[in-house]
C-alpha distance (Angstrom), angle and dihedral (degrees) to the residues before:
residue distance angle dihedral
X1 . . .
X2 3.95 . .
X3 3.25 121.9 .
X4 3.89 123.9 -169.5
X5 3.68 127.7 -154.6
X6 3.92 122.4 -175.0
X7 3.95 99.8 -167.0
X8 3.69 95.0 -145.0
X9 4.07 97.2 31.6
X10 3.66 101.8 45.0
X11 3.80 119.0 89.7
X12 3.96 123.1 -139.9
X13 4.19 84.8 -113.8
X14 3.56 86.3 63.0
X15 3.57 97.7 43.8
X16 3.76 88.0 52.7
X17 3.66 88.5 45.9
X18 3.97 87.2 58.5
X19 3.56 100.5 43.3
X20 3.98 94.3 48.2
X21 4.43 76.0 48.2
X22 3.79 89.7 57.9
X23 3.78 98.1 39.1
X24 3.62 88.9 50.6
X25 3.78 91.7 49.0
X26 3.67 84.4 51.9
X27 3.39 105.9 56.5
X28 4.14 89.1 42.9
X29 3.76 80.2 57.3
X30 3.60 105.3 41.1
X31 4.14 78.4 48.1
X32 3.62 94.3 55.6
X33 4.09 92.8 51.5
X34 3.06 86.5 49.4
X35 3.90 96.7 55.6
X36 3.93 84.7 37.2
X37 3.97 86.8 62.9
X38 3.47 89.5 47.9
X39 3.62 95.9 54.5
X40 3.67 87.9 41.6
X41 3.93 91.3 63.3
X42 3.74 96.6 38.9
X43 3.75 88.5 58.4
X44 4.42 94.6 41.1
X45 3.86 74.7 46.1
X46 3.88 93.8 58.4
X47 3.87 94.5 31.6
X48 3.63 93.8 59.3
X49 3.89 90.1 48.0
X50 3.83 89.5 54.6
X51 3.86 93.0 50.5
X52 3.82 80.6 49.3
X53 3.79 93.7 55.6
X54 3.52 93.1 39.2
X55 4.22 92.2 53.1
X56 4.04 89.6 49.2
X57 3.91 89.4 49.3
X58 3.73 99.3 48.2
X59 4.02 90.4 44.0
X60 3.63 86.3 52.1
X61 3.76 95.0 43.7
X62 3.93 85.5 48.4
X63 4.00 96.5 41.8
X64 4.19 82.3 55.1
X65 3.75 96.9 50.2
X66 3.39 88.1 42.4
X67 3.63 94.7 54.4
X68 4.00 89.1 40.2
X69 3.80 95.7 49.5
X70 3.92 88.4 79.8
X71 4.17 104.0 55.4
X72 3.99 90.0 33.8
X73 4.27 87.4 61.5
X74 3.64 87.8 63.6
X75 3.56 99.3 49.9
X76 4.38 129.6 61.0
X77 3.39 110.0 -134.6
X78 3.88 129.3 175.0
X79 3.61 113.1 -152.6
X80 3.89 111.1 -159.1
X81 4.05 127.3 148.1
X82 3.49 104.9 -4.3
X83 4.08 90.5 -57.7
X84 4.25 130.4 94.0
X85 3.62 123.9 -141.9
X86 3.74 124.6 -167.8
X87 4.33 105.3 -121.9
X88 3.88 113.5 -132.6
């Protein structure tokens, strides 16, 4: 927005008219912050539940190998393209 004022040309209408322009402009701003911080929370919000997931599923993931680790020592197993074969 640009606003020009001629001191000596400009009427006190149009100096009204401009300063109901720029508080208008800065409410629509002050508005769209505030929707900006909204946004802002919704997606910390939604990050932090991710990181959550992500925690729980490589605990899980490490609780399994974990428990695996023991039985696979006893076995020999080839791993090769996708598919396991016992070794003789």
């Amino acid at each position: 927005m640009k606003i020009e004022i001629d001191r000596y040309k400009t009427s006190s209408d149009e100096l009204q008219k401009c300063v109901g322009q720029i508080v208008e402009e800065n409410r629509v701003l002050q508005m769209d912050v505030g929707t900006l911080k909204s946004i802002m929370a919704s997606l910390e919000s939604a990050c932090n539940n991710q990181r959550q997931i992500l925690d729980a599923v490589a605990a899980s993931r490490f609780t399994f190998l974990y428990r695996l680790r023991p039985r696979m020592r006893n076995t020999n197993l080839v791993f090769h393209s996708g598919r396991s074969q016992e070794v003789a």
